[in-house]
ZAVOFI-334872 format. One record per residue: residue in three letters; x, y, z of N, C-alpha, C in turn. Coordinates in steps of 0.1 Angstrom, whole numbers, plus 5000, padded with zeros to 4 digits. Example, Ala and Ser with C-alpha at 12.3 -4.5 7.8 and 13.67 -1.06 7.14 Angstrom:
BEGIN
Ala513249435078512349555078513249675078;Ser512849785071513749895071512950005079;
END
This chain:
BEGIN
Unk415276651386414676631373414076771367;Unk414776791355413776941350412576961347;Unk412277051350410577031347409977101330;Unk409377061320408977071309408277241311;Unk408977351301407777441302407177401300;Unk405577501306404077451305403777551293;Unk402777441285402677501266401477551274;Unk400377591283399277601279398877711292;Unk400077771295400277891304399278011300;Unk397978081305397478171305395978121295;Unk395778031291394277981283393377941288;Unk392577941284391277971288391077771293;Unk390177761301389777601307388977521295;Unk389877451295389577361284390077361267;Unk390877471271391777461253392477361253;Unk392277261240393077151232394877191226;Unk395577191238396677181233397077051239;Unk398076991228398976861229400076951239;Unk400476851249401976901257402676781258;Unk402476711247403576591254404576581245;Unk404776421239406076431229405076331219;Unk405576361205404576301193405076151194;Unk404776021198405275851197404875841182;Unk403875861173403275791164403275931158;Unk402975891138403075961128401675971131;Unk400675901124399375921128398575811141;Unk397275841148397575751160396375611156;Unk396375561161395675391156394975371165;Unk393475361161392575341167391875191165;Unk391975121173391374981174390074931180;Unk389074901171387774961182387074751181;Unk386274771192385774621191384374671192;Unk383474571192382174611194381474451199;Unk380974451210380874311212379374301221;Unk378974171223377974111234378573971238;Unk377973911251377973811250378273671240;Unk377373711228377773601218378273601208;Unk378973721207379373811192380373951197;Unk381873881187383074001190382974041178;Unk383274181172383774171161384774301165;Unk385674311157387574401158387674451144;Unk388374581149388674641137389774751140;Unk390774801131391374921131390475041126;Unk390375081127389075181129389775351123;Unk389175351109389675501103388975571099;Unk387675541102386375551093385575621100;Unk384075501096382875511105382475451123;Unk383775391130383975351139382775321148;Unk382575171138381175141140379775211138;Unk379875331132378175391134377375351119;Unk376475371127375975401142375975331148;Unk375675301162376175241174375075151174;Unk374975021174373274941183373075001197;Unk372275011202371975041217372174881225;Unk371674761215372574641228373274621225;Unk374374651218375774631221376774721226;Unk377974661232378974751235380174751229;Unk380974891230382074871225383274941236;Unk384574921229385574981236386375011218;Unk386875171224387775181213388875261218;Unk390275211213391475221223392475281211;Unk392675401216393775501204394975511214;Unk396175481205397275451208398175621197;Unk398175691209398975801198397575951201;Unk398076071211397276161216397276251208;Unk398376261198398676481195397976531192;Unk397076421180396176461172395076561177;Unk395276701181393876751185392776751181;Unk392776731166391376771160390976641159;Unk391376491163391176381161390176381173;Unk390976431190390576431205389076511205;Unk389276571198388376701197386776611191;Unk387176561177386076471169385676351179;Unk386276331182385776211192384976271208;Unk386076371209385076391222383976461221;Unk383676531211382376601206381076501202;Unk381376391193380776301189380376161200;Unk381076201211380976051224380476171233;Unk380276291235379676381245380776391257;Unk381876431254382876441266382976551270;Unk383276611283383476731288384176811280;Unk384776921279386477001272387076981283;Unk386676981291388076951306388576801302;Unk387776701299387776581298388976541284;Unk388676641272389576631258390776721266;Unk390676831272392076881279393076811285;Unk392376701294393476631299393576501293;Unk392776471286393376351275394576421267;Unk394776561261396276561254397376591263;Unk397276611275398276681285398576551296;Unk399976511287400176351298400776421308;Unk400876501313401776541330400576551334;Unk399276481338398476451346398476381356;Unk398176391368398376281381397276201380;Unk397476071386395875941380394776061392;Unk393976021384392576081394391176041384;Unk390276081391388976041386388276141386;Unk387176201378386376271376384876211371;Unk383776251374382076171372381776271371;Unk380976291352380376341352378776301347;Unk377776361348375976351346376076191335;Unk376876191324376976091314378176021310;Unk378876041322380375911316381376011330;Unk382475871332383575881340384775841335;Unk385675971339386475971333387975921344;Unk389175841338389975821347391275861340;Unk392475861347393875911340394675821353;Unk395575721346396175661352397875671344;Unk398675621354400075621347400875531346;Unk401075441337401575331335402775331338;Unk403775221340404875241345405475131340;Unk406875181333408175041327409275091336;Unk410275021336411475031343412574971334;Unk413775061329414875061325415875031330;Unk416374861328417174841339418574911335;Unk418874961321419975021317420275071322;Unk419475231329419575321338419075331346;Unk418275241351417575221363416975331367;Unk415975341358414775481356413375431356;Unk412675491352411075481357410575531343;Unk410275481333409275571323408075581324;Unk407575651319405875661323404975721309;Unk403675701313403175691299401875701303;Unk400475811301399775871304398275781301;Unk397275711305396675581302395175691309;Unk394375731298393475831296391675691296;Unk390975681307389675611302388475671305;Unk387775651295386675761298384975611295;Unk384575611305383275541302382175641302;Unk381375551294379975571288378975491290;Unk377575541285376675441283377275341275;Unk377775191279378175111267378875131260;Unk379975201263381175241251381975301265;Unk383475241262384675311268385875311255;Unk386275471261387175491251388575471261;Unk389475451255391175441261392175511254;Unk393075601260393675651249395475661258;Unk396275601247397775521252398375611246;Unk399275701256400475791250401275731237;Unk401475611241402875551234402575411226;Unk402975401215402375291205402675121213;Unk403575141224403474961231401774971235;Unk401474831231399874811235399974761250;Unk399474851261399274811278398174681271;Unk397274701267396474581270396374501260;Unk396974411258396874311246396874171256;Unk396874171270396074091274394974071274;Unk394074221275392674221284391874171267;Unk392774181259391874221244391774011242;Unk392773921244392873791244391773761256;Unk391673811264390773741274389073771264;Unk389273941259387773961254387273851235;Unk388573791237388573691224387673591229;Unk387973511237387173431249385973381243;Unk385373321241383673301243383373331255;Unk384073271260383573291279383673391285;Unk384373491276384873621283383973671291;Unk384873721308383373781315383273921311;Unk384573981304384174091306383274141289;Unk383074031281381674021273380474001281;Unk380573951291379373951295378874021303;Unk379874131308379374221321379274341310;Unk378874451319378774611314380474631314;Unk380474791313381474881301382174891319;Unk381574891326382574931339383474841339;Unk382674701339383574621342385074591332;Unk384674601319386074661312386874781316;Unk386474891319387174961326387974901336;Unk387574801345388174761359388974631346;Unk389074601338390174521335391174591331;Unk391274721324392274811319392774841331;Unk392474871342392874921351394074871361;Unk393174731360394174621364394974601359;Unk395074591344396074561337397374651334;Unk396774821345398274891345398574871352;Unk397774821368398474791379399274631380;Unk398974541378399574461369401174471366;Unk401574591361402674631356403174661366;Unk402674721371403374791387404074691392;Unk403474561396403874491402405474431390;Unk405274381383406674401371407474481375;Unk407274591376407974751378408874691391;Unk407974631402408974621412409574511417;Unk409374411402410074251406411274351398;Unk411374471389412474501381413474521394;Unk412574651399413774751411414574641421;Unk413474531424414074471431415874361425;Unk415074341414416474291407417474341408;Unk417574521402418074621406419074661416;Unk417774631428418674621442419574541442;Unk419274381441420174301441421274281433;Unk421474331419422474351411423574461418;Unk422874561426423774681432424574651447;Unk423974551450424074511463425674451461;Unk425174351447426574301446427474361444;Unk427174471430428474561424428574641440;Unk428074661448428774751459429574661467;Unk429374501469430274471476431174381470;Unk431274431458432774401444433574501445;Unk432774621441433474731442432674901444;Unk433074911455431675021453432775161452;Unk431975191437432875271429431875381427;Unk432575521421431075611425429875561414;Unk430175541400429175491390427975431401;Unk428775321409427575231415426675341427;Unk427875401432426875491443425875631431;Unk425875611419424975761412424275651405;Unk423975521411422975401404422175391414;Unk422775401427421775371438421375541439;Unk421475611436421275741437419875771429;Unk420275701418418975731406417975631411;Unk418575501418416975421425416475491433;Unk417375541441416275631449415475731449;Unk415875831440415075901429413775851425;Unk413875701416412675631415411575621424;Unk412275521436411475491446410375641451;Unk410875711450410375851451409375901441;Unk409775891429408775901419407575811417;Unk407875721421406975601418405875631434;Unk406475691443405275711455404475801452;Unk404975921444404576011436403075951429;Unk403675881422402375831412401575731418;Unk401875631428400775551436399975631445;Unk400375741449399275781465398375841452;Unk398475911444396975961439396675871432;Unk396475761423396375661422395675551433;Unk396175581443395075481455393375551457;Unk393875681460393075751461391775801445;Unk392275761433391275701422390675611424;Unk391375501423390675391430390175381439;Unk390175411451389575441460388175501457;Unk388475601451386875661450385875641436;Unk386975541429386175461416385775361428;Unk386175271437385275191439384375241452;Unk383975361456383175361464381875471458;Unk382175491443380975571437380075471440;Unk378975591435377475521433377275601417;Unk377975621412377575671396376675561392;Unk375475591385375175501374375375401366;Unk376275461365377175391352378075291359;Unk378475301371379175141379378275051384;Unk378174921380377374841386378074781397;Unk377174741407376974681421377974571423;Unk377674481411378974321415380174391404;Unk380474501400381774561397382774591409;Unk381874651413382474691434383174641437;Unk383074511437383674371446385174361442;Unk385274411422386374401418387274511420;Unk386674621423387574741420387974741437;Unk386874701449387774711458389174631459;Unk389274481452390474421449391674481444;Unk390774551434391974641429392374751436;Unk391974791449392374911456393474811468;Unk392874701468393774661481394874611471;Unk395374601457396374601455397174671449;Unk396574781452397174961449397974961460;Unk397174951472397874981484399074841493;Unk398874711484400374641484400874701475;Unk400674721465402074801460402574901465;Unk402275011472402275101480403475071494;Unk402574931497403774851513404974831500;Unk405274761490406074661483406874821481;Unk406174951476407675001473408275111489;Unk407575131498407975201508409375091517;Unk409174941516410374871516410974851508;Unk411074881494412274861486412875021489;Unk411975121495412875201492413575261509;Unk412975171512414475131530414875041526;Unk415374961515416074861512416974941508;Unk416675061499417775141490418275201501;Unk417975321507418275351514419675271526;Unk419575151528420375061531421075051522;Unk421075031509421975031501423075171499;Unk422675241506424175371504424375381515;Unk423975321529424875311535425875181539;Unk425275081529426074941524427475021516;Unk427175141507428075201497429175221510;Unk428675331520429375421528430075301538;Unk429775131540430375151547431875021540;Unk430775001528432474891518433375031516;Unk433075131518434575251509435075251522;Unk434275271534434975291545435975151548;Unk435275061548435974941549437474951540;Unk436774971525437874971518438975031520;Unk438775201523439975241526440475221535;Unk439975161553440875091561441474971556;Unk441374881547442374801540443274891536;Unk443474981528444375051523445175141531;Unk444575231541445575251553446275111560;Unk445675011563446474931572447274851562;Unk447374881551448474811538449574891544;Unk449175001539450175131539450975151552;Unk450275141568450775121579451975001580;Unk451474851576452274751577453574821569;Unk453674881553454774891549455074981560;Unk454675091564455475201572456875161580;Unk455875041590456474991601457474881596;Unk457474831584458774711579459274871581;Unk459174931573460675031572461175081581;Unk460375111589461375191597462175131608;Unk462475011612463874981616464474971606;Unk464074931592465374921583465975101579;Unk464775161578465575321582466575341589;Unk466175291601467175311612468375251610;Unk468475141606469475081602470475141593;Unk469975191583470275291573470975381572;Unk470275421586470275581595472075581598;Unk471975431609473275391614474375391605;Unk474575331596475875261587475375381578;Unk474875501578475075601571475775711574;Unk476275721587477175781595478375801590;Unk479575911589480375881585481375951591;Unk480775811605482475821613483275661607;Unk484575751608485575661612485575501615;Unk485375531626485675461639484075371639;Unk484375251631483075171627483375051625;Unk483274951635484374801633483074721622;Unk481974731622481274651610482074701594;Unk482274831589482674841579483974841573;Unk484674791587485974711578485674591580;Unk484374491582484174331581484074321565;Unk484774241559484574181548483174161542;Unk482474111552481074021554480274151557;Unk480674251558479774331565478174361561;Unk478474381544477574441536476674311535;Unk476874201534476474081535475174001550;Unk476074101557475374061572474574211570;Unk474674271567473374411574472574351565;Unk472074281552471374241544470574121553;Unk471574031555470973941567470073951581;Unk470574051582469674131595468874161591;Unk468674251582467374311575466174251570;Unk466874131562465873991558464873951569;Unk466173891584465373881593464473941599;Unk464474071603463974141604462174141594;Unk462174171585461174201572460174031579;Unk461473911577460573791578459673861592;Unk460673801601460273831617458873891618;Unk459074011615457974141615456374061604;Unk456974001594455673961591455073901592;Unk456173791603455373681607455073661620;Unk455173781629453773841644452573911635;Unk452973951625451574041619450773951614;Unk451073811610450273731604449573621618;Unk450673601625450073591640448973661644;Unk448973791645448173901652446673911642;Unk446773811631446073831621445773951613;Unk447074051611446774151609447374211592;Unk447174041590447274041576446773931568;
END
């Protein structure tokens, strides 16, 4: 895989450059602001919500990064690090967590799977909590959470009724979530390859299982630092995480780490799969030599035969028979039958 020059080679820590690819003309910010007994929603271009109540909370979720001077307004106005607006524009970030004195920040990597090409896309999933406000910010205009936002429709919703962590721990889940998708896809995958290898395993199919295994690789890539976020999201003591949040985020670590078991066996399943490739071509071509052998062996007593009455002596009492040309055909028949029918005995056809 090539690697992207790096745009932000030799600058100083914390310069706002965009390094990714532009998804959106301008990016869309959707902000809620809620409690317990009261949601209200908005696409948000404005005053996004201010000023803020102190009992209420919000989440506001921008879909579309390049914008620097947008990253910039926001993170100046919510009190965010510059390291913190740095790696919000720069999606080749690995998931990890950072806690700072007034808000925690997370970077997670969402994951689709292309069964076209049986690839891995990925997509940079930026959260940063606050006192009572978390912001989200989505490389690419598909919305990851248009679940978590129907559950916060709810009256009952818990996560109206908990703190801003606890929304955090639903975004979170909601990428991991996918993951699990990601590997009911590969597995499909597998099984579609499994067959085309034992239809026909042709090289297309062997640079199919080539590219899953690529995946499988990339995708371990992105879960071990990812366990290890979670991991240490759910064993803070920051402020800003409450106590019965814990309970959920360890859940969510122990299913960081089945996904973790789920793809280290799909990818000994792949693995199995090229040498399922290596051993139908082997197979195949011993069909094709032992084709090739059976014709060898019809021929060559009718060679020899050939060999004989190709001679040109004289002195040959079959070639003044009438019947001659008639009877070596005869022979030959028998022969051909004869011969195919011990090989079909021998089961060797």
């Amino acid at each position: 895989m090539a690697k992207k020059k790096r745009k932000k080679t030799g600058l100083a820590p914390g310069s706002l450059v965009f390094t990714g690819n532009q998804y959106l003309d301008n990016p869309l910010i959707q902000a809620f602001r809620y409690d317990e007994q009261l949601l209200e929603e908005k696409e948000a271009a404005g005053n996004l919500f201010a000023p803020r109540i102190p009992e209420k909370k919000y989440w506001y979720d921008v879909r579309g990064i390049h914008d620097k001077d947008l990253i910039e307004q926001i993170g100046t106005a919510f009190g965010m690090h510059p390291l913190v607006m740095e790696d919000i524009l720069d999606p080749e970030q690995r998931p990890k967590i950072e806690e700072y004195e007034d808000g925690i920040f997370l970077i997670l990597q969402a994951l689709t799977f292309n069964q076209d090409t049986c690839t891995l896309e990925t997509e940079q999933v930026s959260i940063y909590i606050g006192t009572n406000f978390i912001w989200s910010f989505q490389e690419k205009p598909t919305d990851l959470f248009s679940a978590v936002r129907e559950r916060m429709r709810k009256e009952d919703s818990r996560i109206r009724k908990r703190s801003s962590d606890y929304l955090a721990y639903a975004l979170m889940d909601s990428v991991v979530d996918h993951y699990f998708l990601v590997l009911d896809e590969i597995e499909l995958a597998i099984a579609n390859l499994e067959a085309a290898i034992l239809e026909d395993p042709n090289s297309q199919v062997k640079a199919d299982v080539h590219s899953l295994k690529l995946q499988g690789v990339w995708m371990r890539k992105t879960i071990t630092p990812l366990r290890e976020a979670v991991g240490q999201f759910s064993r803070s003591d920051h402020p800003l995480i409450q106590s019965e949040t814990q309970i959920y985020l360890r859940d969510l670590y122990d299913h960081v780490i089945q996904i973790m078991d789920l793809n280290e066996t799909y990818r000994d399943v792949i693995s199995g799969l090229y040498e399922l490739y290596q051993s139908e071509l082997g197979m195949k071509m011993n069909n094709i030599m032992k084709t090739l052998t059976i014709i060898s062996t019809i021929f060559i007593p009718l060679g020899f035969l050939a060999g004989v009455y190709g001679m040109n002596f004289d002195v040959m009492p079959e070639l003044r028979n009438p019947n001659g040309y008639m009877i070596w055909w005869a022979v030959v028949t028998t022969l051909v039958i004869g011969m195919l029918f011990i090989f079909r005995r021998q089961k060797w056809l």
